[in-house]
C-alpha positions as CSV (number, residue, x, y, z in Angstrom):
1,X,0.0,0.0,0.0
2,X,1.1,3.3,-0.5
3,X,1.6,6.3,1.3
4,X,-1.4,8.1,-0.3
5,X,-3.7,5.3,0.7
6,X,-2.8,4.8,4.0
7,X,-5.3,5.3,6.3
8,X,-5.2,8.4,8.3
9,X,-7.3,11.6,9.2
10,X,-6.6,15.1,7.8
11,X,-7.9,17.8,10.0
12,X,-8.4,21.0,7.4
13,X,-7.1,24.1,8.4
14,X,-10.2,25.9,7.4
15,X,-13.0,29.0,8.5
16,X,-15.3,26.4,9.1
17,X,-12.8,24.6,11.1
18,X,-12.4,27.2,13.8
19,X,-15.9,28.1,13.7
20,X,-17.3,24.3,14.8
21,X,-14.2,24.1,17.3
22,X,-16.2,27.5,18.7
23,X,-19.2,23.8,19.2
24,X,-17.2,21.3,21.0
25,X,-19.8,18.9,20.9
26,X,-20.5,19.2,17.4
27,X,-16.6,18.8,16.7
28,X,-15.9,15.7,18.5
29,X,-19.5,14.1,17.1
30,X,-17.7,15.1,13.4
31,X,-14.3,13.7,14.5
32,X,-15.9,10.1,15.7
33,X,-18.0,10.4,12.5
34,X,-14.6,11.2,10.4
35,X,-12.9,8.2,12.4
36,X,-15.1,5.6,11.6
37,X,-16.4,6.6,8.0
38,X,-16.0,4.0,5.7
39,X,-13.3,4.8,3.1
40,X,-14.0,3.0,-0.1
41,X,-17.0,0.6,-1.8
42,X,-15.5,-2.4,-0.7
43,X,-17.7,-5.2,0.4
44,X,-19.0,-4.6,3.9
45,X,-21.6,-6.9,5.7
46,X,-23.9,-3.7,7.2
47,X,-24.2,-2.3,3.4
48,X,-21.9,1.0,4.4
49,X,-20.9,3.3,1.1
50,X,-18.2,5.6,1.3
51,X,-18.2,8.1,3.7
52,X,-20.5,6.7,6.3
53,X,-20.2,5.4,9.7
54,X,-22.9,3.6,12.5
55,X,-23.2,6.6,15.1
56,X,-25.4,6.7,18.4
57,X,-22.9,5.6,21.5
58,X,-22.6,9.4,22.3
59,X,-21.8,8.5,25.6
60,X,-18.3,7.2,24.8
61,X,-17.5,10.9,23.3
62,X,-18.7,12.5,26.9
63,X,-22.2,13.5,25.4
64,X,-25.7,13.3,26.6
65,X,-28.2,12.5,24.4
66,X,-30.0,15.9,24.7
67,X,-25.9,17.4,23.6
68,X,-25.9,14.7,20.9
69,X,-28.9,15.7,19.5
70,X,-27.9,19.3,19.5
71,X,-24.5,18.0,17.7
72,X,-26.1,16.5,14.8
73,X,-28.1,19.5,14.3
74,X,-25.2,21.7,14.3
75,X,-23.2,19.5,12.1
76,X,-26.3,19.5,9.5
77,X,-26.3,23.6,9.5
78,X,-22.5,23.5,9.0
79,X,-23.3,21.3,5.9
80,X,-21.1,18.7,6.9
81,X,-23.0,15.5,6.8
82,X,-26.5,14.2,7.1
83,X,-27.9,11.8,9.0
84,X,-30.5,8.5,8.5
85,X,-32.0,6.8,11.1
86,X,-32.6,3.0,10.3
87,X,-33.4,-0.1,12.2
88,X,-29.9,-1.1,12.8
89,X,-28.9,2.2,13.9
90,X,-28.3,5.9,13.1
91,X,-26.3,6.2,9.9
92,X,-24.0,9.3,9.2
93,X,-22.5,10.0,5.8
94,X,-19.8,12.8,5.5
95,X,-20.8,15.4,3.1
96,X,-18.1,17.8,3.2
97,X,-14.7,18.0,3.3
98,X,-13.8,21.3,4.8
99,X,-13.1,20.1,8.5
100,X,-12.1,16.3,8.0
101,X,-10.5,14.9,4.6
102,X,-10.8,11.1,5.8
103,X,-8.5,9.8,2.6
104,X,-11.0,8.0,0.5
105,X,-9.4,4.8,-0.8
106,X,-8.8,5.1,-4.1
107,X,-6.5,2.8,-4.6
108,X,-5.1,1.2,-7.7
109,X,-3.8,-2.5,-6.4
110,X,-7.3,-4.1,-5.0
111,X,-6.9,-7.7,-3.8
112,X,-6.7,-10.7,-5.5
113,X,-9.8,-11.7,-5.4
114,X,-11.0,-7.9,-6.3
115,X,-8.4,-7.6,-9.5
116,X,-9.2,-11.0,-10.5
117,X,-13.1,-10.7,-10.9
118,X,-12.3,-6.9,-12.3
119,X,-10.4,-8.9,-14.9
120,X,-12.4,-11.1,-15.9
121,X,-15.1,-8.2,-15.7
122,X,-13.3,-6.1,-18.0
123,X,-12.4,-8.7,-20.6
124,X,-15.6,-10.3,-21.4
125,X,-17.0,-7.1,-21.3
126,X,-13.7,-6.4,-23.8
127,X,-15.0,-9.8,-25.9
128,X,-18.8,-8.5,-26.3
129,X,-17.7,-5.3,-27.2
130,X,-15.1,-6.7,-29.6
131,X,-18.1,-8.8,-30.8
132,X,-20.8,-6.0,-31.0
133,X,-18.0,-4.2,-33.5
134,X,-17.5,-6.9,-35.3
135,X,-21.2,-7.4,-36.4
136,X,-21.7,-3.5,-36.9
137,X,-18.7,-3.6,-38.7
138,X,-20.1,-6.8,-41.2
139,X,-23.5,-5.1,-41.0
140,X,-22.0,-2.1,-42.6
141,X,-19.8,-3.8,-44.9
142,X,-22.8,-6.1,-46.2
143,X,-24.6,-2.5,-46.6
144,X,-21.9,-0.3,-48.1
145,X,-21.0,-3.6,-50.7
146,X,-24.8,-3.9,-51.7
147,X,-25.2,-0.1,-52.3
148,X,-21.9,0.0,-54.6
149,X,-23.2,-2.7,-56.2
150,X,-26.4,-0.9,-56.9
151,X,-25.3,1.8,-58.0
152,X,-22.7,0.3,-60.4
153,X,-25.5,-1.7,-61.9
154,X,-27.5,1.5,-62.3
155,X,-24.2,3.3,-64.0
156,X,-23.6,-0.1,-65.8
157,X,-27.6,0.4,-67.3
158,X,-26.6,4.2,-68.6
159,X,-23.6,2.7,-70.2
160,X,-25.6,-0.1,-72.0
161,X,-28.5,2.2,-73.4
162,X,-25.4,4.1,-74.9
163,X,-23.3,1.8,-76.1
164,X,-25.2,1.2,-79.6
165,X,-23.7,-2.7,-79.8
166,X,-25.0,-4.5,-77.3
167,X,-23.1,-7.7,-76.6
168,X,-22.2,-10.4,-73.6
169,X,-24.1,-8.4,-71.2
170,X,-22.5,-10.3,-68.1
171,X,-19.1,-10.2,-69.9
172,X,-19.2,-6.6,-70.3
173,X,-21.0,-5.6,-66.8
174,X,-18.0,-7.3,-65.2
175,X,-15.6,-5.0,-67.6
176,X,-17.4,-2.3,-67.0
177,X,-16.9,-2.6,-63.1
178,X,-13.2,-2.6,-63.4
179,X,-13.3,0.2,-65.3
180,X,-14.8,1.9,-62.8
181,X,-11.9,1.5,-60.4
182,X,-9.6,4.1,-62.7
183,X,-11.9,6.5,-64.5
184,X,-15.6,7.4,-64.4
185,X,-19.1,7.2,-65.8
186,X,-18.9,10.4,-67.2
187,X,-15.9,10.1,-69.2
188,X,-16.6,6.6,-70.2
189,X,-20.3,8.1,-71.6
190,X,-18.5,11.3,-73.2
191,X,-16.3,8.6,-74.8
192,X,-19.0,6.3,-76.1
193,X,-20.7,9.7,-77.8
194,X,-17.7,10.5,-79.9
195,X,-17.1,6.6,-80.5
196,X,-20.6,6.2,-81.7
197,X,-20.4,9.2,-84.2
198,X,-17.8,7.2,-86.3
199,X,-18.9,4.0,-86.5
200,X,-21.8,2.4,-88.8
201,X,-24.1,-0.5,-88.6
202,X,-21.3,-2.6,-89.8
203,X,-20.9,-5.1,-86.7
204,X,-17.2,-5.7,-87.4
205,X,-16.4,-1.8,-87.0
206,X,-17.8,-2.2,-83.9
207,X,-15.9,-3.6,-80.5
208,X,-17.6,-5.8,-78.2
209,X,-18.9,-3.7,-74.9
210,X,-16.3,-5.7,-72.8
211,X,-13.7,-5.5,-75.4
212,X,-13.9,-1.6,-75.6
213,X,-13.8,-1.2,-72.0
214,X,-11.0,-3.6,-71.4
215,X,-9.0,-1.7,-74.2
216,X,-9.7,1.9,-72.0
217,X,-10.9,3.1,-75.2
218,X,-12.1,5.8,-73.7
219,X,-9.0,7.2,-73.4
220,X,-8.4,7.0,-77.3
221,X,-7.8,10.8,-78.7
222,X,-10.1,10.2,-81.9
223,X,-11.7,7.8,-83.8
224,X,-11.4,7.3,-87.5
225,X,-14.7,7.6,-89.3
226,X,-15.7,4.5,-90.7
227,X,-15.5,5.2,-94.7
228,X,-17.7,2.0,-95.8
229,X,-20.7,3.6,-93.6
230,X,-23.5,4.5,-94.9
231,X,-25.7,4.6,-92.2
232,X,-25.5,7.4,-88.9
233,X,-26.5,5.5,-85.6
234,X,-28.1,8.9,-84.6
235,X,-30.8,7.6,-87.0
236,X,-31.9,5.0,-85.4
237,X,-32.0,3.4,-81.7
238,X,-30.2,0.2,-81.2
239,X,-31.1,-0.6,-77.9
240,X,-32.1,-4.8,-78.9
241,X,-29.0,-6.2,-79.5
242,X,-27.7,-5.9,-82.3
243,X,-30.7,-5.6,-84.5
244,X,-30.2,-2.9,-87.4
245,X,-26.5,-4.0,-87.8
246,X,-25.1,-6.0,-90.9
247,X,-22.6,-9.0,-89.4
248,X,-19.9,-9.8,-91.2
């Protein structure tokens, strides 16, 4: 134990001090209280908490019971404690510091028994938490993955409707997530426009969906008209397959 928590009692030089000495009855009913008050929430068989103490053998302090009485009432105008009477006895509890500091336990290093159920008390609690995380965690994982996914299948949609030759769907919704992970929807669509313009209804002048995306052909400066077109895809909408185009 250290020196801190040691037991002892620490009479305050103080203005309320001096003013109960000035109630020598009410000071030595304070100083037996101080004395016996319990100094930490250790287990203890009457129920004590910190700070309070059985009182009622005022006669072993030299008081009457008509001085006692007085005593507690002056002690409960000085503000110092209160007092509870209860069928085991009259219970004090300190509620001020200024005249007695009784040294509260507060102590670090409890026993064996005491740091071995805090332990255990600290690491399941440690484990459910741990465990509570870990679902939230998953929950929002699950949550976050399903509303990428949603909303890459919604891009993926705008990108199809676009892209005039429709082909492999699956393969080109897989390509077209990868993309995602270097450029964006918007470039890719402001690419498809331009890409569109040159091309006819010539399947062969056309890449597959996948196969553009895969190329990053949306980073291509131009495109080269095709010459053998005759046909403007702005004429007509493609979005079935690849109905309306000639294959080679």
């Amino acid at each position: 134990m250290s020196d801190k928590n040691k037991p002892f009692l620490m009479l305050m030089r103080s203005k309320e001090a001096e003013e109960l000495m000035k109630k020598p009855d009410a000071f030595m009913l304070l100083t037996q209280i101080s004395m016996r008050a319990k100094r930490n929430d250790d287990f203890c068989v009457s129920n004590l908490k910190t700070g309070e103490a059985f009182i009622g053998d005022f006669k072993n302090i030299g008081l009457t019971e008509r001085r006692y009485r007085t005593a507690k009432s002056d002690i409960q105008k000085f503000g110092l404690a209160s007092f509870k009477a209860t069928n085991r006895g009259t219970i004090a509890k300190l509620t001020d510091s200024r005249v007695y500091n009784i040294n509260e336990d507060e102590s670090d290093e409890p026993s064996d028994r005491q740091a071995t159920s805090q332990a255990t008390g600290k690491r399941q609690a440690g484990d459910e938490q741990a465990t509570t995380n870990k679902k939230l965690n998953n929950i929002k994982k699950t949550k976050k993955n399903k509303e990428i996914e949603e909303l890459e299948l919604s891009q993926f949609e705008t990108f199809w409707i676009a892209y005039a030759y429709k082909k492999s769907k699956p393969t080109a919704l897989k390509s077209f997530s990868k993309a995602l992970e270097v450029t964006s929807l918007e470039v890719i669509l402001a690419a498809v426009t331009k890409y569109t313009k040159t091309r006819g209804k010539v399947s062969k002048y056309w890449k597959h969906p996948a196969t553009w995306l895969n190329q990053g052909c949306w980073d291509d400066d131009d495109y080269k008209s095709n010459n053998n077109s005759n046909h403007n895809l702005e004429d007509k909408n493609y979005d079935n397959g690849t109905e309306g185009f000639i294959v080679d």
